[in-house]
C-alpha positions in Angstrom: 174.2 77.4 179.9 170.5 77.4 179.7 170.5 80.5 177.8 172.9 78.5 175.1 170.8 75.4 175.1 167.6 77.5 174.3 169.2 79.4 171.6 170.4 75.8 170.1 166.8 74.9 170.1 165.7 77.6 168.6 168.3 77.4 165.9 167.5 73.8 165.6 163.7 74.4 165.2 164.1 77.1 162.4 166.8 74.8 160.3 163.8 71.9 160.3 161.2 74.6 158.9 163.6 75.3 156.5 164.5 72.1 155.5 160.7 71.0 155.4 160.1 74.1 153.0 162.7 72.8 150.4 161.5 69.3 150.7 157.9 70.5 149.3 159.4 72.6 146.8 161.2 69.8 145.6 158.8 66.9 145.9 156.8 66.5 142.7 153.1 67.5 142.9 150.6 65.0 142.9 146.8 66.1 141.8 145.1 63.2 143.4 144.9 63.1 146.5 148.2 65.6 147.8 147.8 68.2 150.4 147.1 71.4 148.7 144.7 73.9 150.3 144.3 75.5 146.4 140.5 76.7 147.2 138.4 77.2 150.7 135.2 77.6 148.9 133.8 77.6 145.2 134.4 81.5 144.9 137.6 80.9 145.1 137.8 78.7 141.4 136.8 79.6 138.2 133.2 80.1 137.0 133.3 76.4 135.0 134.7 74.9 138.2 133.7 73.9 141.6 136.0 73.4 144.9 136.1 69.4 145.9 138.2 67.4 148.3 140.6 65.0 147.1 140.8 63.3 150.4 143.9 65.4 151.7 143.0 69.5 150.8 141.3 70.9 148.3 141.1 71.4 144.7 139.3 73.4 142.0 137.4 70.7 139.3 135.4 71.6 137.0 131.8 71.9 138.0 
């Protein structure tokens, strides 16, 4: 029985990943202020750009 309950869990825990994956597929994309990781540093931008925090992640601008 506990070997059925863990597997349930475990089944459980995967279907809510999945489920929170198609939600942010689906949810519309917000520049201001959403929760994008899009750049760790300015190397990772363009030359013209810079990478700046919009409160949540982080975002390429232009410089």
């Amino acid at each position: 029985m506990k070997v059925g309950g863990f597997l349930l869990l475990v089944m459980l825990i995967t279907l809510s990943l999945e489920v929170q994956e198609l939600q942010a597929a689906v949810r519309p994309l917000k520049l201001l202020g959403s929760c994008i990781e899009e750049c760790s540093g300015d190397w990772d931008c363009d030359p013209d750009e810079r990478c700046a925090s919009n409160g949540c992640g982080h975002v390429c601008v232009p410089a």
